[in-house]
N, C-alpha and C positions, 0 to 999 in steps of 0.2 A: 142421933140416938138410934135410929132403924139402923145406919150403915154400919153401927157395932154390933146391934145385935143378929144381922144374919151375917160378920165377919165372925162373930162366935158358934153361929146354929148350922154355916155352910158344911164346914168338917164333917161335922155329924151326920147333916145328910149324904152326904160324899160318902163316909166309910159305909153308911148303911146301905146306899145304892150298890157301891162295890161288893155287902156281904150278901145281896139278894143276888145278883149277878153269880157271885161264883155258886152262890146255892142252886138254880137256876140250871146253871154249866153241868152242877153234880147228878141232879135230876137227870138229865138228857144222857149222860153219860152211863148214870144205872138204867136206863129205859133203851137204850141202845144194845147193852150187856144182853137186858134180861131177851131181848128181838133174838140175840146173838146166842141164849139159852135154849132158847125153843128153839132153833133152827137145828143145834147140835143135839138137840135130844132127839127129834125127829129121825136125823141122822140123814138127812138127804142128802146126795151129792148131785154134781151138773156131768153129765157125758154127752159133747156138743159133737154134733156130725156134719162135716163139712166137705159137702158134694156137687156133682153135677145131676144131669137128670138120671142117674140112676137110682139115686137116693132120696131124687125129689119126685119120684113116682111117678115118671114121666107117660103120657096116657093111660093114664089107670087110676082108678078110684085113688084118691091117697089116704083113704083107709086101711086098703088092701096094699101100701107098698112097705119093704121089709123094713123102712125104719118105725113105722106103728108097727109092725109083729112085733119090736124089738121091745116098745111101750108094754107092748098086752102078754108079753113072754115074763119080762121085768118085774110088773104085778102080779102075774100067775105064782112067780116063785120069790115073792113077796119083799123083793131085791130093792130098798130105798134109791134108786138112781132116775132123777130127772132126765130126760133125752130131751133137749134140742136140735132140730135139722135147721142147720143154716144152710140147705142145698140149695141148689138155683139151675135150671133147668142151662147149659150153653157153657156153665161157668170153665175157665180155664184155668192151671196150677196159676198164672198169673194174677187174673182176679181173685182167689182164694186167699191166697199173697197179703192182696189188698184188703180186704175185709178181717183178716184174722186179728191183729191186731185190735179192733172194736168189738170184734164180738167176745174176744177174752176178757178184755176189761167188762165190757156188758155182763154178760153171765158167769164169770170165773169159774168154767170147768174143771174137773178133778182129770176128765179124759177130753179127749180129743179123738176121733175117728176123720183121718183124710182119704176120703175114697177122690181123687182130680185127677187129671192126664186124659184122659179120652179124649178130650175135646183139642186137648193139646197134639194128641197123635192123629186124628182127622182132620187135622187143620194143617197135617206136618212143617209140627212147631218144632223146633233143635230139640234130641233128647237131653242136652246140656242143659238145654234154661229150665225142663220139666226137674232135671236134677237140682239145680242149682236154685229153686222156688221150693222145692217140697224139702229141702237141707233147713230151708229157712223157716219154713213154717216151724218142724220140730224145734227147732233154736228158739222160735217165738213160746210156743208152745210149753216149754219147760221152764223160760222163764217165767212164764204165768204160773207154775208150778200145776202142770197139767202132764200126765201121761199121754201116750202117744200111739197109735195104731194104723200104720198104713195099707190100705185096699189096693193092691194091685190091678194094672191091667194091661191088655195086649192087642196087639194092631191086628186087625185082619191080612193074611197073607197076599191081598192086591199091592198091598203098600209098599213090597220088595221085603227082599230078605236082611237086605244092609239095614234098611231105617227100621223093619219090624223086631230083630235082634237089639241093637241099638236102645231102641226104647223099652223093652223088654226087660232089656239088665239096667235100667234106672233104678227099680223100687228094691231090687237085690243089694242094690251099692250102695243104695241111702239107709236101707237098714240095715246094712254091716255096719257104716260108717258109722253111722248116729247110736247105733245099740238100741233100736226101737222093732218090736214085734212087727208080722210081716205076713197078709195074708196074700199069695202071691197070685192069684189070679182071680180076683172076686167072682168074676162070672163062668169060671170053670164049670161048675156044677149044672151050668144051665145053657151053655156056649153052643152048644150039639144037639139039643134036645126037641123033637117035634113038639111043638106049639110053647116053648117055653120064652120066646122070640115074637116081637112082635113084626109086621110087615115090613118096617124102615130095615128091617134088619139089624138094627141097634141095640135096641130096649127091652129088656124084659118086660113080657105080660106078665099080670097080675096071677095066673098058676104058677110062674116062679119064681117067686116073691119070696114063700116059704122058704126053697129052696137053698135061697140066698142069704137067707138069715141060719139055716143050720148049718151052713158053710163058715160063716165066719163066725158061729154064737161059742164053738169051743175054745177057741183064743181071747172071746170078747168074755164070754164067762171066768174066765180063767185070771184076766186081768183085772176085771171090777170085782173081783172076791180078795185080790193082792194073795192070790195060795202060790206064788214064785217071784220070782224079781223082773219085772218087767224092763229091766233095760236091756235082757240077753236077745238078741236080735234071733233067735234057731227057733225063740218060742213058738212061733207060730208058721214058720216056714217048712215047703215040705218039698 
């Protein structure tokens, strides 16, 4: 008698388990939506920066280094854009290489900002493999469906004339080739300048910091507003 009556009562439970289940699913799914509501009213986006020590505010307060101006510029002029620095003080276009892949899935930036090479031209690395890793990154980069912004840089004149040309015309080549904006010499504005320099000879001190940041904020302004097509590589080159 019992093994007829939960052969008749089992169904029952069973379709019911199943319509709590897909109710359940549909919950989660509206509750996910609505996360997915606020995020787009906010209107936030991600613009991740992926450097060496010049972006990672290498002896200096990292308050005072221009990827925070870039924070407290962003809010001044009331611009919804999250700024992540994934710089790392040594990093090379290799290791940047290496990471980008996880930190695009991590935070799915809208932009990308790759300031790398330095490290790779005082260690004189091939300007081939600096080419051939900063090709890749924008490749990675766009498939994330993120824009792209490359920071130039340039060897000190010890290094010879062959390998300081050489690496010179990397960030030129990759941003014809790729059609990605091109600010071509990040440290131009501060390369020359008494006390803008810290003693290694390398790093910008923290007076210019600013500097650094209005060097690149009219291409980087320019792009996070989408007021032109950012795949024309002359955007920002001069």
């Amino acid at each position: 008698m019992a093994a007829v009556f939960f052969r008749y009562l089992a169904p029952g439970f069973i379709a019911r388990g199943l319509l709590l289940i897909v109710l359940l699913y549909a919950a989660a799914l509206k509750a996910d939506e609505h996360r997915a509501d606020q995020q787009n009213a906010g209107g936030q986006k991600t613009l991740l920066v992926l450097g060496d020590s010049i972006s990672a505010a290498y002896g200096i307060d990292e308050r005072e280094g221009w990827v925070q101006l870039l924070r407290d510029r962003l809010a001044e002029q009331k611009l919804a854009v999250k700024v992540v620095n994934a710089s790392i003080s040594g990093e090379t276009s290799a290791g940047g290489l290496a990471r980008l892949p996880r930190l695009l899935s991590e935070h799915g930036p809208d932009w990308l900002v790759v300031e790398l090479g330095g490290n790779d031209g005082l260690r004189g690395y091939p300007p081939r493999a600096l080419q051939q890793n900063l090709v890749r990154m924008v490749q990675l980069a766009r498939e994330g469906g993120a824009e792209v912004l490359l920071l130039g840089m340039q060897m000190p004149p010890n290094y010879g004339k062959a390998y300081t040309r050489a690496f010179a015309a990397v960030y030129p080549k990759v941003a014809e080739e790729q059609g990605v904006p091109l600010v071509p010499f990040f440290l131009e504005t501060v390369a020359l300048v008494e006390g803008a320099i810290q003693r290694d000879g390398i790093h910008p001190t923290a007076k210019a910091q600013p500097a650094l940041l209005d060097h690149v904020w009219p291409c980087l302004e320019t792009i996070l507003k989408g007021n032109v097509d950012t795949r024309s590589d002359s955007l920002c080159t001069s």
